[in-house]
C-alpha positions as CSV (number, residue, x, y, z in Angstrom):
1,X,-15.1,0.6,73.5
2,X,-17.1,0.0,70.7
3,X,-20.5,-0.5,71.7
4,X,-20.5,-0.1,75.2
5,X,-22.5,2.0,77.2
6,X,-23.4,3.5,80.5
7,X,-26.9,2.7,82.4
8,X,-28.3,5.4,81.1
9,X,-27.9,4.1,77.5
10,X,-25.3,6.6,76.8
11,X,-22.4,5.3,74.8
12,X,-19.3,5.1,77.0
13,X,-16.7,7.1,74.2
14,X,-19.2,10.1,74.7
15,X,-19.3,9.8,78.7
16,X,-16.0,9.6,78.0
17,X,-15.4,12.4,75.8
18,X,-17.6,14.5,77.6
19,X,-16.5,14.1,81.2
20,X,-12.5,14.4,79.8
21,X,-13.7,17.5,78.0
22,X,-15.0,19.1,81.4
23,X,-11.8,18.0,83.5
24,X,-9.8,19.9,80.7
25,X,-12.1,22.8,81.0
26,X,-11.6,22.6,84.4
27,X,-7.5,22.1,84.6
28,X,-7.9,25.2,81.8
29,X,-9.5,27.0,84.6
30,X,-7.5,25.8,87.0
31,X,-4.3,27.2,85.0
32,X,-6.0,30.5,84.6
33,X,-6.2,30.6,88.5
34,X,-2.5,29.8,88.8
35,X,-1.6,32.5,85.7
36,X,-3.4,34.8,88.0
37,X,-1.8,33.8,91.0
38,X,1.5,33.8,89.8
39,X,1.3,37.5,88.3
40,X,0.3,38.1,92.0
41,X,3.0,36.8,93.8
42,X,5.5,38.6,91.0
43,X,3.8,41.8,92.1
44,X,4.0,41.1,95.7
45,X,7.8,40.4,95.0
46,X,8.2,43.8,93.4
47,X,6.6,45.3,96.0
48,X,9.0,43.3,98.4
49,X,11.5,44.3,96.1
50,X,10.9,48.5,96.4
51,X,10.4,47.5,100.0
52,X,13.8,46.2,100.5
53,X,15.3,49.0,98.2
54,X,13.1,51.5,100.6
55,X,14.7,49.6,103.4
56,X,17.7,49.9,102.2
57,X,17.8,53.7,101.7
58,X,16.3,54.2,105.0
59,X,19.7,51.9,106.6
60,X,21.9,54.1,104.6
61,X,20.3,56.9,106.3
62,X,19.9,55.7,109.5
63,X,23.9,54.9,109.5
64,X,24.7,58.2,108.1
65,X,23.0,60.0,111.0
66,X,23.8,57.8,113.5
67,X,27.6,59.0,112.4
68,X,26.8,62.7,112.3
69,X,24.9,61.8,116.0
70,X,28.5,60.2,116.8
71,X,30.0,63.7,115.4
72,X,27.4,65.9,117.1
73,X,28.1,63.9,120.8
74,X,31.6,64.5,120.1
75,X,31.1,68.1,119.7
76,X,29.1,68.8,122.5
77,X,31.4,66.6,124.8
78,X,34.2,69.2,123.7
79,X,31.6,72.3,124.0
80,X,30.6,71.2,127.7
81,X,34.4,70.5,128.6
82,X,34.7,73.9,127.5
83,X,32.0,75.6,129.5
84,X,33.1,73.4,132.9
85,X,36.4,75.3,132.4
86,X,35.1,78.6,131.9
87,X,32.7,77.9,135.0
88,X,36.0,77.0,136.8
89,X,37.1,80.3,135.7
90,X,34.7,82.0,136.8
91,X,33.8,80.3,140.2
92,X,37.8,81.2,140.6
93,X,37.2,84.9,139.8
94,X,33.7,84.7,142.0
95,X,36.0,83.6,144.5
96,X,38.7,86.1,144.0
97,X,35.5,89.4,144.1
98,X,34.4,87.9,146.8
99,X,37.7,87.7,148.9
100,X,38.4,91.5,147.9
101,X,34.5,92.4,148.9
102,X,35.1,91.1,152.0
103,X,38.2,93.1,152.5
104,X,36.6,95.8,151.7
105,X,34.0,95.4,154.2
106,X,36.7,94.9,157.0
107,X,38.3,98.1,155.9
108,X,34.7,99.6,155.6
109,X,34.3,98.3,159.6
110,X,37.4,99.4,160.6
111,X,37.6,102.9,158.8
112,X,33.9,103.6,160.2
113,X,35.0,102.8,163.7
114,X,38.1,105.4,163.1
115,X,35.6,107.8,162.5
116,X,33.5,107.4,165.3
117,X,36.7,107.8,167.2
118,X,37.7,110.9,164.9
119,X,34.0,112.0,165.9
120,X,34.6,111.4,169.6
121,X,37.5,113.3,169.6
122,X,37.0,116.1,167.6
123,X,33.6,116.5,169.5
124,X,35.6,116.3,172.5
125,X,38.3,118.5,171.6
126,X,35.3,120.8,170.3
127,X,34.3,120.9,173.9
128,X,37.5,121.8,175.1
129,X,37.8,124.3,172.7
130,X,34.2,126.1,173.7
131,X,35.5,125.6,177.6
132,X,38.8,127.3,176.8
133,X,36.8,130.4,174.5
134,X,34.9,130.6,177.4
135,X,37.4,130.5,179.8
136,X,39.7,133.1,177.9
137,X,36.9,135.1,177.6
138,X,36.5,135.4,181.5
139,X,39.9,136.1,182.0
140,X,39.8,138.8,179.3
141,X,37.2,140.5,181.7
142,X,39.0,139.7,184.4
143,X,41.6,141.2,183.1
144,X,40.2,143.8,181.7
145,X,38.4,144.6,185.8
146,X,41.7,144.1,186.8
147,X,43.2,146.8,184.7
148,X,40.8,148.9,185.6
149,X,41.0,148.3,189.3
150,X,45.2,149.1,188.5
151,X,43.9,152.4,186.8
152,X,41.7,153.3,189.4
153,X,44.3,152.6,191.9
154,X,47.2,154.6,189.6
155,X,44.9,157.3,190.0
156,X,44.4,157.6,193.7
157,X,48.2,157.4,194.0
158,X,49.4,160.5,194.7
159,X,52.0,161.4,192.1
């Protein structure tokens, strides 16, 4: 390569030199990039990292409440067994008032009638009552003309 050159009168070692000089420049570049790139993708990984550790958490969590859920259900399937029984209960002791209210309301129906009949009769025994108090009280009079009739007549009798 001693003497040789390029068309433009340029020797070839300096072409060369030159054009291997800019390719290193360029691959130095080039590197950089990559340097830059790779701190990058290790930040992206410790942000996939914290993500996953996030994730992680959040599972642990998730499973822990879906067990206190589980817990809760189990609870409120024993509460609402509960409350069906006392609703039996009580639907039992509805039924129960409810047999004796309408007991009562026969007795109610039947003692009212026995008082309209109570009524009837004492109104009508009233009645018989006023007729007799009147009728005693003509016969006092009657009486009472006929004693005087049996003093008049004691008194025209000659003694």
């Amino acid at each position: 390569m001693c003497g040789v050159s390029t068309p433009n009168g340029e020797p070839l070692a300096d072409l060369v030199t030159r054009e291997f000089t800019e390719m290193h420049r360029q691959f130095a570049l080039i590197h950089q990039q990559f340097a830059r790139v790779d701190e990058q993708f290790g930040r992206v990984d410790e942000q996939f990292a914290n993500v996953n550790a996030r994730l992680d958490r959040l599972e642990s969590t998730v499973d822990r409440i879906a067990v206190e859920i589980g817990a809760l259900h189990r609870r409120i399937d024993h509460l609402e067994a509960r409350v069906d029984a006392r609703f039996d209960d009580l639907a039992t002791h509805f039924d129960d008032v409810h047999r004796r209210i309408e007991r009562v309301e026969q007795e109610h129906v039947a003692t009212s009638e026995a008082l309209r009949r109570t009524d009837r009769s004492t109104t009508e025994e009233q009645a018989r009552r006023e007729l007799l108090e009147r009728r005693t009280v003509e016969l006092e009079r009657e009486i009472a003309l006929l004693r005087a009739r049996v003093d008049a007549l004691e008194q025209r009798r000659p003694a």
